[in-house]
C-alpha positions in Angstrom: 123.6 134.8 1.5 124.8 133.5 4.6 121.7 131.6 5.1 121.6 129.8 1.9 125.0 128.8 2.6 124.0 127.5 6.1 121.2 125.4 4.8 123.2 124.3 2.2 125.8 122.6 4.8 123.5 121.4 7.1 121.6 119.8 4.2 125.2 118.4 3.0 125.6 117.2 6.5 122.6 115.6 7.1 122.4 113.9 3.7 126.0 112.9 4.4 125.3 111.3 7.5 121.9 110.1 6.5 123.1 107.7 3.8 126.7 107.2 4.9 127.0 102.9 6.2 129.5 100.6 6.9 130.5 102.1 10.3 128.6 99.6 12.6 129.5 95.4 13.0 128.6 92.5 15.2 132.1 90.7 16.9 131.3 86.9 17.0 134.6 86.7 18.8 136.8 88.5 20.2 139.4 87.6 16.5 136.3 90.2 15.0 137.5 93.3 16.8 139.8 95.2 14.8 139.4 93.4 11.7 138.4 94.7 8.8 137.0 91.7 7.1 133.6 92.4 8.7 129.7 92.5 7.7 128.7 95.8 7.9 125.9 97.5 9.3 124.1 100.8 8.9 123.1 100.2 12.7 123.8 97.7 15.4 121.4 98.8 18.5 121.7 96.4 21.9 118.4 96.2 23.6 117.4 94.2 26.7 119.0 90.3 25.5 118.8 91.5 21.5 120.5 92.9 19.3 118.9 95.1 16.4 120.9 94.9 12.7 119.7 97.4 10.1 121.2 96.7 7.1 122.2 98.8 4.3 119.1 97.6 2.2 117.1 98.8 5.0 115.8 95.5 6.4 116.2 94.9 10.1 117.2 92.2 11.8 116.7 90.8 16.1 120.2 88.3 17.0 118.9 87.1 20.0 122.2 87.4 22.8 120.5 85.2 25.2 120.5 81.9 22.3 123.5 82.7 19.9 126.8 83.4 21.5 128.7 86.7 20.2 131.4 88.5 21.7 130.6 92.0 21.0 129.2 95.1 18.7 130.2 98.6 17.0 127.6 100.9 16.8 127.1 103.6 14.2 129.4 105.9 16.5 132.3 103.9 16.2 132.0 102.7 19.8 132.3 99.1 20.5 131.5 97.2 23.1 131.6 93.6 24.6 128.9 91.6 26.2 129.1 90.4 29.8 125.7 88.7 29.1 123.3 89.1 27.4 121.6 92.2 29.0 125.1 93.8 29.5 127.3 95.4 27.2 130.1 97.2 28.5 131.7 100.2 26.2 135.7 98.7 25.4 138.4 101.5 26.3 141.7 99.7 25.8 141.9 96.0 23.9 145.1 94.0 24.6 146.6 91.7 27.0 144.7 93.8 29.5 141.3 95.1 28.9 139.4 98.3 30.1 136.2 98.7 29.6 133.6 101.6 31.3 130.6 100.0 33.0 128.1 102.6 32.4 126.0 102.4 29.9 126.0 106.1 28.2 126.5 105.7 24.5 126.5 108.5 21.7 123.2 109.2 20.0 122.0 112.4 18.1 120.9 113.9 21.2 123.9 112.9 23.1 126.9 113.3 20.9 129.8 113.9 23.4 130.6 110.6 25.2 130.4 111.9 29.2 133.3 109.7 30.8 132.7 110.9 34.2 136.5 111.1 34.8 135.8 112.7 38.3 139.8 113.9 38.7 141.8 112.4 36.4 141.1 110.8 32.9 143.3 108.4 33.4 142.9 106.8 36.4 140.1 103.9 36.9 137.4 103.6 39.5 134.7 101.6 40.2 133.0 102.7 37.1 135.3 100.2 35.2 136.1 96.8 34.6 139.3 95.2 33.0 139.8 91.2 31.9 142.9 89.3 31.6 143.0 89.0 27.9 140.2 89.1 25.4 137.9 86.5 26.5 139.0 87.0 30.4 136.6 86.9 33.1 135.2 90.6 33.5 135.7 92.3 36.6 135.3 95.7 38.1 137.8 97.6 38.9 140.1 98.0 42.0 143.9 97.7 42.6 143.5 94.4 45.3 141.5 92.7 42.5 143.4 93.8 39.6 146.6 92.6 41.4 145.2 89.2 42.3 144.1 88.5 38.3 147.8 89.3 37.2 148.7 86.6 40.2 149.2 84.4 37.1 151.6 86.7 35.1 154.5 87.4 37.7 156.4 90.2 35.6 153.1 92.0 35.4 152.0 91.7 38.8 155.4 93.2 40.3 155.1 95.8 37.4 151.3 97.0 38.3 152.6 96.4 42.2 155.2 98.5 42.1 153.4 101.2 39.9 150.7 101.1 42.7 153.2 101.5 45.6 154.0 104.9 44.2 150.7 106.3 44.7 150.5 107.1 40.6 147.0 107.5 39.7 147.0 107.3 35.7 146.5 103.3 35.4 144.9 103.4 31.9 148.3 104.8 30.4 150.5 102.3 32.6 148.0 99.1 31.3 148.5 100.8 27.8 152.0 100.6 27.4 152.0 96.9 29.0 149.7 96.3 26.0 151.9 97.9 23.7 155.1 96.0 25.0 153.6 92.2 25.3 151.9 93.3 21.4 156.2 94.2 20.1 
């Protein structure tokens, strides 16, 4: 009996996520991310300078990154990401006044469910393996405090903010950038 009822889930699960679309989108711009008036996808796959659309009809489709402009994708996992060209996509952690995003490319798959964010100490903190931009369309750049100070140069409350947070020796940035987001969003 207990077998029957295992197949019986793993077939409702599979058939479940077998036919379930909708999840994955193309950003044009950055105005796309979050919104909910989107096309959607059954799968949006980047590979080399192309992306790969498979719609819900079944028919796939090649945008090619290195001729039409767009800002970023979704996949089926519900990750998205933005381009830094068109060979690069970087997986988005935080959207805001202050981006995050995580420069390597691991992404979710059926073989890799469980997203490895190679945290080293402290979930929280950033390293080298990230980026940030100033705003949405900002220039992307990896992370470290000098050059993450010298981009808020142009935002003076921020700067002292981050500067002083930094001076502390406090190591959980992500939160800090987080509720800057939150308070320049209120």
């Amino acid at each position: 009996m207990k077998k029957i009822a295992f197949i019986l889930l793993t077939t409702a699960i599979f058939l479940f996520t077998a036919f379930s679309y909708g999840q994955a989108t193309v950003y044009k711009a950055d105005t796309d991310y979050g919104n909910k008036n989107f096309r959607a996808y059954v799968s949006v796959e980047h590979v080399k300078k192309g992306l790969w659309v498979k719609s819900k009809d079944e028919s796939l489709d090649r945008i090619n990154l290195a001729k039409d402009k767009y800002w970023g994708y979704r996949n089926s996992w519900g990750e998205s990401y933005r381009f830094k060209n068109a060979k690069k996509a970087l997986r988005i952690i935080e959207f805001g006044a202050i981006c995050v995003y995580e420069n390597k490319p691991i992404i979710a798959a059926t073989s890799n469910p469980d997203i490895v964010p190679n945290w080293e100490d402290n979930p929280y903190g950033l390293s080298k393996n990230h980026s940030f931009s100033i705003g949405s369309n900002g220039k992307i750049i990896t992370f470290s405090k000098n050059k993450f100070l010298k981009a808020l140069e142009t935002i003076p409350s921020a700067y002292t903010q981050f500067q002083k947070y930094f001076e502390s020796n406090s190591n959980d940035i992500l939160v800090k950038i987080m509720e800057y987001n939150v308070a320049v969003e209120s």
